[in-house]
Phi, psi and omega in degrees: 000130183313133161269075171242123183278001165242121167327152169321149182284158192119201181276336149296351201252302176295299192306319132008278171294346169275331185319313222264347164304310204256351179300312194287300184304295191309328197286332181266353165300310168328312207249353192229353179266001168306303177306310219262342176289325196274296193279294127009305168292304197089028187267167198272135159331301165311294185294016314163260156359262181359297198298300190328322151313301168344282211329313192285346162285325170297249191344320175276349156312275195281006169300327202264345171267008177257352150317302210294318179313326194264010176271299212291303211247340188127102160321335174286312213256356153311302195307317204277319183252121025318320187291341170269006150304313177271349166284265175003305190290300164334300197293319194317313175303347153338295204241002158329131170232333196230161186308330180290318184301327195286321184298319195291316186299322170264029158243354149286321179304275201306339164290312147329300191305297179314287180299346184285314171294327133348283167297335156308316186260004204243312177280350185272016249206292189303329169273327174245136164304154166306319207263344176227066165262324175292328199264339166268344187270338180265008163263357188272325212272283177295314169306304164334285185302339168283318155306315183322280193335327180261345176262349195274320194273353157286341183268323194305334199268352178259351184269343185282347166271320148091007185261138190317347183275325180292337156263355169276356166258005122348282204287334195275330151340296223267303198296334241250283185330321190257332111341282167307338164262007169262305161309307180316289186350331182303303178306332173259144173316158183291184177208119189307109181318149119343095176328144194277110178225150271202115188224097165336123173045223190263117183309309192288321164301310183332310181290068257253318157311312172276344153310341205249318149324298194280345156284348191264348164285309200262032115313321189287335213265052158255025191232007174282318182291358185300316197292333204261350184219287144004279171302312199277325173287333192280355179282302188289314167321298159250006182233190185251000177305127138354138200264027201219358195262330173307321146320356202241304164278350160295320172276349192254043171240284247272317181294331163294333184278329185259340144258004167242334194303309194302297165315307173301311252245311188313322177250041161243140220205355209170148175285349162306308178301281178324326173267295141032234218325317180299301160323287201299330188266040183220331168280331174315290174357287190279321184297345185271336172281316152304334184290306210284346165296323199289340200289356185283150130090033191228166230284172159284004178264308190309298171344304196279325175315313190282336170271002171235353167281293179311358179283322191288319195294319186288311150336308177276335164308317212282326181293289177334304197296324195323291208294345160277325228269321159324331186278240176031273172334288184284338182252002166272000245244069178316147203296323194259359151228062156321292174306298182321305195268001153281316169299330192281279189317307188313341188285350182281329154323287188285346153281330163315301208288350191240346175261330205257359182275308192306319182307282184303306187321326202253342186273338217230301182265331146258010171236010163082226203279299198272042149266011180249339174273328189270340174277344145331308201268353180258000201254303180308281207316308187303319183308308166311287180341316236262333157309297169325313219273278164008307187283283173002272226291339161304288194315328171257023171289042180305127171092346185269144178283093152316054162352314196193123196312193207221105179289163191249123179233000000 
């Protein structure tokens, strides 16, 4: 692979451009529908939460059969309308005024969004060889944080105007943005459905090796809210750090993510590498957590030090565990339900955003330094697991084409 940050021209390339079409509309919603649901709607913070929660227990619910669909019906032509469903759901916050409408509209966004990510690895599965699927999801990976980063600062500018028309041109930003990632979609060749095989209920639970891979991933991915919650309560809460430094450290994550993910990501290659990398980023983890413990109650240099160093620390945990675990995903994976078994991993992302505000608030702001070691030592551990669990789950591939064995460590 070329050491280049813009994917190959092709269908690696497009796939690219839808990322960075729908990144952008999502980075200025992120940063402006907390306000416009609370000040703008008028619903209660809490109730706020609430819905959100739902929605998103609803959205990891319908992933793996709107997965199983995009197996099933074609993945290209799955992809394009979920993305105008969540353009649809988006536009839909227009015209919210109460707690119900707002519950229905966001469990349609989000059961879109979910199913959208799915039918996405299911086509890029269909599009890109096994051997540069990894190397593209860390270019999909960086392209992502750069659209956030350019929709989070459109949104900064509607919240700095603070008026309804800036936030409803946001939302109408963000339904627009997915239009536009439904026409590039457009742009790439079809992909042939998935022979037709007969699958009970939800399938993908049956596969007890990969279920078990994949809870042991959304332990690692419990380390996503930190930055957006973690870090910032634990700043206010236990050290004397400048309130400015949370900003500082959310661009040297996102700006680290967008130049390096790709170059980390280039030597997993197989699932021997992919538990590598997945290990090695569980000692990163705990070194960043021990780091980021120090930083309570010490001079205010030693502070700001010790938090862009675990910041640093943390950035690299965080690139490493991805490009395995992306390996991963797709190669214990059966060839011919992607979309199912994609829908199925993905539910670990929305368990982590819903389960990881509580976890951490309680590991991090009442018990201090040893919720930061232990969540280090459950981040090594899960991290171990995930080879054994891994060999299993190879292992019952019978008859799936394995690339590259699983080391017994």
């Amino acid at each position: 692979m070329k050491n280049s940050l813009v994917p190959p021209a092709g269908p690696q390339r497009v796939l690219a451009l839808a990322q960075l079409a729908n990144s952008v509309g999502d980075g200025a919603y992120y940063v402006t529908s907390a306000l416009y649901f609370t000040r703008i709607v008028g619903l209660d913070p809490a109730r706020v939460g609430l819905g959100l929660t739902l929605a998103w227990a609803v959205g990891s619910l319908v992933g793996v059969p709107l997965g199983r669909l995009a197996d099933r019906r074609g993945p290209r032509g799955t992809a394009v309308l979920l993305a105008l469903a969540t353009g649809l759901a988006v536009a839909s916050f227009l015209v919210v005024r109460g707690f119900v409408p707002f519950v229905a509209a966001a469990c349609a966004y989000a059961s879109a969004q979910s199913g959208l990510a799915a039918a996405r690895q299911a086509l890029l599965a269909g599009l890109v060889s096994a051997g540069e699927r990894t190397g593209l999801l860390a270019h999909l990976q960086s392209t992502l944080n750069a659209g956030l980063a350019v929709g989070a600062g459109l949104g900064g500018l509607a919240l700095h105007a603070g008026t309804l028309a800036a936030y409803l041109g946001v939302f109408a930003l963000d339904a627009v943005s997915f239009l536009l990632c439904a026409g590039t979609l457009l742009r790439l060749p079809p992909v042939a459905p998935a022979a037709s095989r007969k699958v009970r209920g939800l399938g993908v639970l049956r596969d007890r090796p990969y279920a078990l891979v994949t809870l042991l991933n959304t332990v690692l991915l419990l380390r996503m809210p930190l930055l957006s919650l973690g870090l910032p309560l634990w700043i206010a809460e236990r050290t004397d750090a400048p309130a400015w430094l949370v900003s500082a450290l959310f661009v040297l994550n996102t700006g680290a993510v967008m130049v390096f993910q790709v170059p980390m990501a280039r030597g997993v290659t197989g699932l021997a590498t992919a538990t590598r990398a997945v290990r090695r980023s569980g000692w990163v983890m705990l070194a960043a957590c021990a780091v980021f413990a120090l930083s309570a109650g010490a001079s205010p240099g030693v502070t700001v030090a010790a938090l862009v160093a675990g910041a640093v620390l943390q950035v690299a945990a965080e690139m490493g565990q991805s490009a395995g675990s992306w390996q991963l995903s797709f190669d214990l994976a059966p060839a011919d339900r992607v979309g199912e078994y994609q829908g199925f991993f993905g539910t670990g992302v929305t368990v982590a955003r819903t389960l990881g505000p509580l976890v951490l608030t309680t590991l991090l702001v009442e018990w201090g330094t040893p919720g930061w070691l232990l969540l280090g030592g459950a981040t090594l551990a899960a991290s171990y697991a995930i080879g054994p669990a891994a060999r299993k789950a190879a292992a019952g591939r019978t008859g799936q084409e394995i690339r590259q064995p699983v080391p017994v460590n």
